[in-house]
N, C-alpha and C positions, 0 to 999 in steps of 0.2 A: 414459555416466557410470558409472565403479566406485567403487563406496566400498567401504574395511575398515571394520572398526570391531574396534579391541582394546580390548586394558587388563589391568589386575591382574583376576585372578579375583575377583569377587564385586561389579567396581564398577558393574555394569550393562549393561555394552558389548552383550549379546543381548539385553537390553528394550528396549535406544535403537536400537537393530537392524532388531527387530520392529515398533516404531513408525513408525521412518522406512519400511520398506518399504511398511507400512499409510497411511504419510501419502502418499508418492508413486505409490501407486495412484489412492487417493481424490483424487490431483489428476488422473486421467485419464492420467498416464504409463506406459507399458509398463515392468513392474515382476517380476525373479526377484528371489528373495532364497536365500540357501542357506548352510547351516549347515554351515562346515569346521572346529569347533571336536570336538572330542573326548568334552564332554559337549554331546551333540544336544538341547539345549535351545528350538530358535528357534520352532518351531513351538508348542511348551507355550507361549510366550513370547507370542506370537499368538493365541494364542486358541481355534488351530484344536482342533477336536471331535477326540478321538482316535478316532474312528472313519475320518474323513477323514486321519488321519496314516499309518496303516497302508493306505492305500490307494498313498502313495507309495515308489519304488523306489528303495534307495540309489544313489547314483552308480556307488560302487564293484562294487556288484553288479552294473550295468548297463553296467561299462569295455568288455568285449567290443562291443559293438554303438556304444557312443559312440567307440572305436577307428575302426572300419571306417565309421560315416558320417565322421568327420573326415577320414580317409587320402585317402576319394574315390579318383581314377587318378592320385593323387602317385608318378612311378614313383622318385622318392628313399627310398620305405618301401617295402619287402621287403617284410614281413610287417607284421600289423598287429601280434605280440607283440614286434616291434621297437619300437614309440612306447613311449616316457616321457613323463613328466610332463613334461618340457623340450622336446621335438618341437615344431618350429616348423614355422607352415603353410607348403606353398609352392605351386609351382603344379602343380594338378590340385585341392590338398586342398578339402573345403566346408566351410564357413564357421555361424558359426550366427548366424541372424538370429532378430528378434523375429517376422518377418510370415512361416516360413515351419516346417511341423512338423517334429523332428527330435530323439533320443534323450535328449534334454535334458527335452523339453516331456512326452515321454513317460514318464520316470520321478518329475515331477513331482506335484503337484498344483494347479490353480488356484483360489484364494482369495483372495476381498475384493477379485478384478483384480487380486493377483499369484503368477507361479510359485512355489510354497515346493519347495526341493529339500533334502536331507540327502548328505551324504556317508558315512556310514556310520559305523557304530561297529565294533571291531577284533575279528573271528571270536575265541571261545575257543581255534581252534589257535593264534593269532599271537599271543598272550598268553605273552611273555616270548622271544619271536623275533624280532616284527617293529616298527617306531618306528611312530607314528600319523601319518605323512609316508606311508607306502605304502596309504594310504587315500584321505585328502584330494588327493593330488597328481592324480587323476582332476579334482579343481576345479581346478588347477593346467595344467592340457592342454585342460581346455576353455575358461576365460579366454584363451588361446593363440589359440584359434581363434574367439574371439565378436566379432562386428561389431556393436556396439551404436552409437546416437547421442549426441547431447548430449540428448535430450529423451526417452531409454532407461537406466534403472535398472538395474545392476547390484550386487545391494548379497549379501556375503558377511561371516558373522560368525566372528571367527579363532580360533583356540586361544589362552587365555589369558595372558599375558605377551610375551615377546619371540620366539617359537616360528618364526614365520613367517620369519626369516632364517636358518633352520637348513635354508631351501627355499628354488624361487624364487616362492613367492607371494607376498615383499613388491614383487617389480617388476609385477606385473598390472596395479594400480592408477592411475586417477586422480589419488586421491587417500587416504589413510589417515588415519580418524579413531580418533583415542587417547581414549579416554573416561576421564577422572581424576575421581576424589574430593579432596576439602582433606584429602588424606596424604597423609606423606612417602612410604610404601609406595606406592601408587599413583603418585605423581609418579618415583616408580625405573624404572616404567615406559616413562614419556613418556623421560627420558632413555637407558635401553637403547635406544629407540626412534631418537633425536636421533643417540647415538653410533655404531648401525650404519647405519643411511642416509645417512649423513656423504658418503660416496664415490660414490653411488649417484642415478637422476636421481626422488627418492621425494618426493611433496609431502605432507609431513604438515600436521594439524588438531591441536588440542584439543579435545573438548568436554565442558565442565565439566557435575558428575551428583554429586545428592546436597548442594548448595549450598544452607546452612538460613538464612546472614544475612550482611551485607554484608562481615563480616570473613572469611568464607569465600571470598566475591567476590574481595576485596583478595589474598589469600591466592593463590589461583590464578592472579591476574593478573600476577602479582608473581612466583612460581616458574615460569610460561610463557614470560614475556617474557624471564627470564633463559637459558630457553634458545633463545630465537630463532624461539618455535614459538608460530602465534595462536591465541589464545583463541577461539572462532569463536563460542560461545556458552554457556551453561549450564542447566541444568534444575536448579530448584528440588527440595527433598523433594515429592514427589507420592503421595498418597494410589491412582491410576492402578497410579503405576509399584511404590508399594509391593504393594499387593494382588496384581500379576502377580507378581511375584517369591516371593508367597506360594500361587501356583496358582491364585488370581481374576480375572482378567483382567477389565476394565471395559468395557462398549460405548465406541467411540470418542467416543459424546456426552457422555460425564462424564469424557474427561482435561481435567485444567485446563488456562487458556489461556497458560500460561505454557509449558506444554508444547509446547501448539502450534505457540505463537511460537519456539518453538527449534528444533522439526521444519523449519517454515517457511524460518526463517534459514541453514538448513541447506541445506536445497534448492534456494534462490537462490543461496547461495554456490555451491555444487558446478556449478552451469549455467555460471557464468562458469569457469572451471577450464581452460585449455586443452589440450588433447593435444596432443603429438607422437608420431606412429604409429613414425617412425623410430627414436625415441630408444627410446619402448618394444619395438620389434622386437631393435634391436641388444642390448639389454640380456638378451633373450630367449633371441636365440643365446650371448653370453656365458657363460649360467648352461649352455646346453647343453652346450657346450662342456667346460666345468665338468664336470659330471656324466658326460658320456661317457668324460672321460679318469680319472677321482676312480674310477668303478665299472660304468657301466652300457656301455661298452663290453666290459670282460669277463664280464658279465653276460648279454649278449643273444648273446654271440661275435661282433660285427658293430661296423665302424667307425663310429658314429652322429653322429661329426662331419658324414659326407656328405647327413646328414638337411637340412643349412640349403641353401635353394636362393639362391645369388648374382645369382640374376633376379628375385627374389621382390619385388615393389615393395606395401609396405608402407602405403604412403600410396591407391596405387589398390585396393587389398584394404578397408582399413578407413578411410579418410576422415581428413582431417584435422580 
């Protein structure tokens, strides 16, 4: 199971993030969570002691070696400074699993029973060179190659507003939850959201955050359904989720239960969700495709189309 979670900057989307990751540990689920948002927030958001945060490695810092275990003996990759962000598995590449260790688990940290990873924040040389896409796209290559189940958490928190189509991280998913507030600002969200996935095989959410009374409810219900996207649930104002946002974060035995019940509802929705491994493969090589011919073919000097392998069976790789 992958979940996003977006939204307009400020409406929540990295505390309902951080919760659900904490909530789908605490049910015994095999749980990463990892922060590909720009401001590296997820972890403050959690809880975690910042001494335990600096113990973790960025992604990006760690591409080299998350490269080369992914390549595995794909003899379709050259080099390992051949893979992009789009580099799709095939056969030779390995794969990452929950039950087995590998640069992933290693640059992470485990907490409260789940991975927390970071992608990193943008070296002061790439400061007015490079896009914050040549960071996170490291989470973008290893979504690529993760073999999770349905009763395995994947949960990644995204750059603020419609970002994620400016890559291919909105095809990775599951599913994609939009976290809205009762604004029209935030609701401009949800529809960039609506308008670019239009074409695309993307299954988005709502989940309503910051809902103080029942005309707020109304409100939400009412400009979701207009655009053909459910409401899946909402969170009240939360004392919880306020104080975390103010750098207190609460033991999980005083979020209210309204909270809870939305974690909850949350998580039983996402189980029922079905994949299709094909659809998200193809969709995969498309964007590679993409990318190879747009730049990263004269980029690398190498035809990176011949990265997709036409044997690659998609379905016996990662499970339907």
């Amino acid at each position: 199971m992958r979940i996003a979670f977006v939204g307009k900057g400020g409406s929540g989307k990295t505390t309902l993030a951080a919760r659900f990751a904490r909530w789908c540990g605490d049910q015994g689920m095999p749980t990463v969570a990892m922060d590909a948002d720009i401001n590296q927030h997820l972890l403050h958001a959690a809880g975690i002691p910042e001494t335990r945060q600096r113990q973790t490695i960025p992604l990006a810092d760690h591409a080299h070696a998350i490269k080369t275990f992914l390549r595995g003996t794909n003899p379709r990759i050259a080099a390992v400074d051949d893979m992009i962000k789009t580099t799709p598995p095939g056969t030779g590449s390995q794969l990452l699993t929950f039950q087995t260790q590998n640069p992933l688990w290693d640059a992470a940290i485990l907490e409260n029973g789940v991975h927390w990873a970071l992608a990193g924040d943008l070296h002061p040389d790439d400061v007015g060179v490079k896009c914050y896409h040549a960071v996170n796209g490291i989470v973008e290559l290893l979504l690529g190659h993760f073999h999770d189940t349905r009763n395995e958490a994947v949960i990644v928190d995204m750059t603020a507003g419609a970002d994620a189509f400016a890559s291919g991280l909105f095809g990775r998913f599951d599913v994609t939850a939009v976290v809205v507030e009762p604004t029209e600002a935030s609701l401009s969200v949800l529809r960039q959201y609506v308008a670019y996935a239009h074409d695309y095989p993307v299954t988005l959410v709502a989940i309503g955050n910051k809902v103080s009374d029942a005309d707020d409810l109304t409100f939400l219900q009412a400009q979701t359904t207009a655009q053909g996207i459910p409401l899946l649930t909402h969170v009240p104002f939360a004392r919880s989720i306020k104080s975390a946002s103010q750098g207190h974060v609460l033991p999980k035995e005083s979020w209210e239960p309204e909270l809870c019940q939305a974690l909850e509802t949350m998580r039983q929705h996402l189980l029922t969700i079905p994949r299709n491994p094909v659809t998200l493969y193809s969709l995969a090589c498309e964007l590679h495709r993409k990318n190879a011919a747009r730049w990263a073919n004269a980029s690398t000097g190498t035809t990176l189309e011949s990265q997709i392998d036409p044997h690659f069976d998609p379905v016996a790789a990662f499970g339907a």
